[in-house]
N, C-alpha and C positions, 0 to 999 in steps of 0.2 A: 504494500500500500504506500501509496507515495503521501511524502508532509507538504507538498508544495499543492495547494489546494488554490482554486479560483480566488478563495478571500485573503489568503495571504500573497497571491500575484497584485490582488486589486491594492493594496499596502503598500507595494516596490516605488519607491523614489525613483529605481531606475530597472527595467526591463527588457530584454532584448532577448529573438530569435533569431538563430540563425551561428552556423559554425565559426565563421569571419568574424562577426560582430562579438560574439562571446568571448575569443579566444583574446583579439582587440581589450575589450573590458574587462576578463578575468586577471590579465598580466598589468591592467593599470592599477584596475585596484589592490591585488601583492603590493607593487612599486609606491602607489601612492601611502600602504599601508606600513611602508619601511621593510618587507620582507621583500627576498627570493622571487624574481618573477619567474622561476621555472620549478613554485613547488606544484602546483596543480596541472601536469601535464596533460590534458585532456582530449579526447579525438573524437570527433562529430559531434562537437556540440548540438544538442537542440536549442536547449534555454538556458539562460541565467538572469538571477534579478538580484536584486541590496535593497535591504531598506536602512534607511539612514541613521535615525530613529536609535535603534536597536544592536545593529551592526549584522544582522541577520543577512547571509549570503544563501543560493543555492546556486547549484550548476547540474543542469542534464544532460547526460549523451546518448549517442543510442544505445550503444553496447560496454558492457565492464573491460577494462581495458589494465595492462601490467604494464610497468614501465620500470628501468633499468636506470639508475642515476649511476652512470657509466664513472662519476669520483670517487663514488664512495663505495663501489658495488652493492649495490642495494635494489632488490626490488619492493615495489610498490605497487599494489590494487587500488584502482579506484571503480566504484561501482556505479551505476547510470545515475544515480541521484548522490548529490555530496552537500551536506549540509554545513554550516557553520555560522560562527557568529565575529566579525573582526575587530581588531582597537588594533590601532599603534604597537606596530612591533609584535602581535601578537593572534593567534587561530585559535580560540575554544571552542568547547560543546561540537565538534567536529565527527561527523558521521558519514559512512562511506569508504574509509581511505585504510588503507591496511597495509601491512610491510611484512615481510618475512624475515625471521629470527631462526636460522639453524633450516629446520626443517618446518616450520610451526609460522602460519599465518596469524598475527599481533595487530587488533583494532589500533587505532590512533583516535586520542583524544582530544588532545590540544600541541602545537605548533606556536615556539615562542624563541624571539631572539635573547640571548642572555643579557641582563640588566646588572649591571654597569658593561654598556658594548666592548663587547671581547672578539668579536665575529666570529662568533661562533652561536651555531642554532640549536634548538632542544627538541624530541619527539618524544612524546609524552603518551603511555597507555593507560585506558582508563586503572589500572590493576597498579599502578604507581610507577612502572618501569618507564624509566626513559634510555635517549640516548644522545650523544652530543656530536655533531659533524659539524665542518667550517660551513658556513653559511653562504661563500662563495661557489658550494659544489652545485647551487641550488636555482644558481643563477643561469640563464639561458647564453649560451656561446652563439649557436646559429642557429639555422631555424627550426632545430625538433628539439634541440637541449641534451642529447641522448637519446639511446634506442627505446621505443613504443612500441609493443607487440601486441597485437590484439588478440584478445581471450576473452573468453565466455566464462562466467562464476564455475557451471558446472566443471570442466577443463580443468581449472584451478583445485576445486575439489576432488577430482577426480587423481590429483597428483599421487607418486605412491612417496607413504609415510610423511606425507603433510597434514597439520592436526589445524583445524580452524580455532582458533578461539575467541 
């Protein structure tokens, strides 16, 4: 069941359809937010909106999608609905976006630069665990940032001796 309902579209400051225009707006607002504009790598956008208000973000695409931050070697799931809420320097309440630890796919909950800036960024599981990378790995070089491979949830599930959590 998706959270992005008619009445919380009808709420967005700012709204937009469409892969270009998303992709355009998702990395300004990272950028404008002081973060990484190559943490939400995303592929066929449909929709995304912000409300201002609140800091309330979403982003849709068509299909779940892995991607490889080719710095840090790390992969990443993000699922066709990502939710979050943003402030200065900082991603909570984040729903959607998973990484892989060992063999064991890791929700992510919040996304935050470290205070007093060290450059260096934080990923935070709901369960308490984080992890610290330069926050330079996270930033976009050219135009994909690192390799995107696209996959389906099941696929990902389907891996052998990968544990969801």
């Amino acid at each position: 069941m998706s959270l992005i309902t008619d009445e919380v579209r009808a709420k967005a400051d700012e709204f937009y359809q469409g892969d270009a225009i998303c992709q355009e707006k998702s990395k300004f607002l990272l950028t404008e937010k002081g973060l990484p504009n190559g943490l939400l790598p995303m592929k066929d956008m449909v929709e995304c909106g912000y409300i201002k208000d609140t800091g309330f973000v979403w982003l849709k695409q068509k299909k779940s999608t892995t991607h490889k931050f080719e710095k840090v070697g790390r992969l990443a799931s993000y699922a066709t609905e990502i939710t979050a809420t943003v402030e200065k320097g900082k991603i909570s309440k984040l729903t959607g976006v998973k990484t892989k630890e060992l063999l064991v796919w890791v929700s992510l909950s919040d996304i935050y630069l470290d205070d007093p800036p060290t450059g260096k960024i934080i990923f935070k599981s709901p369960t308490g665990l984080f992890r610290t990378f330069p926050a330079s790995a996270f930033e976009l070089d050219g135009p994909d940032g690192g390799k995107a491979m696209e996959v389906n949830e099941e696929e990902v599930k389907d891996v052998p001796g990968a544990v969801e959590v």
